[in-house]
N, C-alpha and C positions, 0 to 999 in steps of 0.2 A: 277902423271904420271903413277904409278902402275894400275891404275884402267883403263887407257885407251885400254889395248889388249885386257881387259876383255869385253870393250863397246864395239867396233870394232866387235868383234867376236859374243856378242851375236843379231848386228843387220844385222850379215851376216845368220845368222841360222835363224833371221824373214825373210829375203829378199828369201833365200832359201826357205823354205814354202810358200810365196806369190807366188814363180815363179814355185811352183809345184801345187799350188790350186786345177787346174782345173782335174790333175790327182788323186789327195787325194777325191776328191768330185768324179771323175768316177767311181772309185774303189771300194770307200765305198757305193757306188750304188749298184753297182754290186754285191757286199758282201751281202747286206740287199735283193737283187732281189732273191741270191743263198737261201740265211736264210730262206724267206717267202718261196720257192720251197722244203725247207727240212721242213717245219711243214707239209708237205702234207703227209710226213710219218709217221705222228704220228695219231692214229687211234682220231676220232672223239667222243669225248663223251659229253653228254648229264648229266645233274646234274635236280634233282627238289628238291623242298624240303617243309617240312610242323613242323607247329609250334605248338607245344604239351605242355599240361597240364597233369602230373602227380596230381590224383585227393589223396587227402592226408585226405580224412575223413572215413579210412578202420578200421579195428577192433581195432588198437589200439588208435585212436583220441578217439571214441567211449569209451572205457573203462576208457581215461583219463577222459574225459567228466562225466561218473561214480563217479568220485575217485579212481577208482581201479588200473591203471596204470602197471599191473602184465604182460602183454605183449609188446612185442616191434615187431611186424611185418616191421613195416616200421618204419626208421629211421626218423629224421626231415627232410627238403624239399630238400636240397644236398643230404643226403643220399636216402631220395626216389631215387633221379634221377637216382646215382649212381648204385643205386640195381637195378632199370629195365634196364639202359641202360648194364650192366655187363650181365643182364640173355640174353638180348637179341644177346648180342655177344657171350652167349657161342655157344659149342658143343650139346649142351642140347634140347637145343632152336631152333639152325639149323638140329636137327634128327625130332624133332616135326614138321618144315617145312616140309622137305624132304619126311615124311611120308605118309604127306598128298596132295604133291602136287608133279605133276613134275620138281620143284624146280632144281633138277641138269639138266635137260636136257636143260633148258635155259639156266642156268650160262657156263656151256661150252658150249653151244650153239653148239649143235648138230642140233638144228632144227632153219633154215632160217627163220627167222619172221619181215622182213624187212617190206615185202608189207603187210600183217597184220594192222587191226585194233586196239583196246582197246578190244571189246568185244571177238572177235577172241584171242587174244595174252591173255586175262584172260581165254577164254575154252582154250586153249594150256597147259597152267600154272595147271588147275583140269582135264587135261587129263590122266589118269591113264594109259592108252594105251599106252601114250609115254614113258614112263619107261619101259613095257615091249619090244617094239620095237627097244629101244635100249638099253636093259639089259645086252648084250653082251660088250659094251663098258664103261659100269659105273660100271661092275661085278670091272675092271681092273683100275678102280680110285681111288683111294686113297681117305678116307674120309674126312681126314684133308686136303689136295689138295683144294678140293669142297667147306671146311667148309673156307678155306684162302681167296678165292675168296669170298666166301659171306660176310666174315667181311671186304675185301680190298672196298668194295661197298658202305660202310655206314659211316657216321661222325655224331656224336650228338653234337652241340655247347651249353653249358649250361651258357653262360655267359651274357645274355640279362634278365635274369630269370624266363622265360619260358626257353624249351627245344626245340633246331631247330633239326630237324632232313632230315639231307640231303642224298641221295642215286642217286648215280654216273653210268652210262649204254651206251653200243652204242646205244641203243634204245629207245630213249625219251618216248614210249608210256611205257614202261616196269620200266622206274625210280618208274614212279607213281605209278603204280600196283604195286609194290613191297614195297611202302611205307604203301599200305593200306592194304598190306595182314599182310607186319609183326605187325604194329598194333591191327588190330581184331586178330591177332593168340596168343600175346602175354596179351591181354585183354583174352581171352580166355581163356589161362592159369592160369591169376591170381583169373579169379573167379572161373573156379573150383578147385583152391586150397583153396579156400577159403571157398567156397560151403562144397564141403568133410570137411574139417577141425572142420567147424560150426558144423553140423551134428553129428560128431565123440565126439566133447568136448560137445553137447546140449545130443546126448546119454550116455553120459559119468558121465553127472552131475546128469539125471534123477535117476539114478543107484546110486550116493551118497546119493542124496537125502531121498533115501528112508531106507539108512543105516544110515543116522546121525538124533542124536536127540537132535544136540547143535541150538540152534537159532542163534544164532551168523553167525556160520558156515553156515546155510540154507540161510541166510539174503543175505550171499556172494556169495552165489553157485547162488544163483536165479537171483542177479547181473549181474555174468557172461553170466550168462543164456540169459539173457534181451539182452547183446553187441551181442552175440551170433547169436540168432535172428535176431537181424538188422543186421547183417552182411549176413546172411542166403538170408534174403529179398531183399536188395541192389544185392547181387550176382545175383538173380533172373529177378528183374526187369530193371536194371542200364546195357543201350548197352556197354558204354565206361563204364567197372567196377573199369580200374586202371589207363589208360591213354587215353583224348579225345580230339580232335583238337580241335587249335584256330583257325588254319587256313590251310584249308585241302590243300593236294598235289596238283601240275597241270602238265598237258604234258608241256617243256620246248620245248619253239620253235628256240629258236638257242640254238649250242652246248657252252660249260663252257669252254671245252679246247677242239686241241690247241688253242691260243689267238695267231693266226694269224698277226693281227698288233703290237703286241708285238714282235714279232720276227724278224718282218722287222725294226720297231725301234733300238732294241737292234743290228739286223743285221749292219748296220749304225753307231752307235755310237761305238759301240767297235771296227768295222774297221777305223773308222772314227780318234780315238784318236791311234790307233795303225800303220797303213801309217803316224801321224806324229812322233808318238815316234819314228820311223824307219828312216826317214829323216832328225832329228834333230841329234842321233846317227848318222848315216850316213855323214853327213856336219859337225857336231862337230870332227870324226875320220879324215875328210882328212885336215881339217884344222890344228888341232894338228900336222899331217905329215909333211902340209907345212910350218911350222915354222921350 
């Protein structure tokens, strides 16, 4: 007999939801119709992305390959990753951009490039003219500002074992280009550091050589020498010296976010269970009362 005001009651708070349905279903309509109207405020972006090969046979495979193992340039295959994708976030990396390209004038987007092409939107990108045009307003930017925005752009997912590299834009033509500049810029870097390096330790050695008269010693030097040289060479002739697609960029033909039907989904269902939590509270309060 205890248990019965408890049945009673909870099939008067079903009968209440049945007989509010059609309001609970309007409402949460409506809620999802407002939600899809508020993504429109959220600006539109564009994601591409390209799947990369950190090339791992640089000066030190080569010297392992020797026996000599006396360098560590790059780390084993996580740590390669970890060492390009870190230079390529720095401040370092983003001054070396910035240098050579009108780099800032896009990311703040001082210059409309909506109606713009690929080829157009890449001359904009080596326009040197645009920096000076508007050097009065990047005079007043903050570096770090510029360098925040260029890294809030990028995500490297390294968990597939290649490396995905994705770059996020309102301007889908401009993900792409941005994925293949920072690439050859940063290939770029590591061969002629690698270049100069070779050069500096192959004149370096020539100059031992001619002051030692241990054999042993020469045997070693000329070893070095030998990784030296093929590293010299590789810098030279290798386009992708440190990292080469698997699978190169593309212009992304719909936007990434916002996810649109997601919000109307989510609009819906969170209204959806919240009109009933409100009228099962609501029926549960006046019932309590009238007892």
């Amino acid at each position: 007999m205890s248990e019965q005001p408890r049945e009673i009651e909870f099939f008067e708070l079903l009968e209440t939801l049945w007989d509010k349905k059609f309001i609970i279903l309007s409402l949460s309509l409506v809620f999802s119709v407002f939600s899809y109207l508020f993504s429109f405020t959220y600006p539109v972006i564009y994601t591409s992305d390209a799947k990369l090969n950190i090339v791992d046979d640089s000066i030190n495979k080569q010297l392992e390959a020797s026996g000599l193992g006396i360098f560590n340039y790059f780390q084993p295959a996580s740590g390669q990753r970890s060492y390009v994708t870190e230079y390529i976030f720095s401040r370092d990396f983003y001054k070396q951009l910035a240098e050579k390209s009108s780099l800032d004038v896009l990311l703040l987007e001082l210059m409309d490039i909506d109606d713009l092409n690929e080829d157009q939107i890449r001359g904009a990108l080596f326009n040197e003219g645009l920096k000076e045009k508007y050097k009065k307003i990047l005079d007043e930017v903050n570096y770090l500002s510029t360098h925040s925005i260029f890294i809030s752009l990028m995500e490297f997912d390294p968990s597939k074992g290649f490396l995905e590299f994705r770059v996020s834009n309102k301007n889908p033509i401009l993900t792409k280009i941005f994925i293949e500049f920072i690439v050859e810029e940063a290939n770029s870097f590591f061969k002629n550091k690698d270049d100069q390096e070779s050069k500096n330790a192959i004149n370096f050695i020539i100059e031992e050589l001619e002051k030692t008269k241990i054999s042993g010693l020469q045997i070693k030097l000329n070893d070095i020498m030998g990784a030296k040289l093929q590293t010299l060479v590789l810098a030279n002739i290798r386009e992708n010296y440190a990292i080469e697609f698997i699978d190169r960029p593309f212009v992304p033909l719909s936007p990434s976010s916002p996810y649109r039907q997601l919000f109307f989904v989510s609009g819906f269902v969170i209204s959806f269970f919240a009109l009933i939590f409100f009228f099962l509270i609501r029926q549960f309060i006046f019932l309590n009362k009238s007892q």
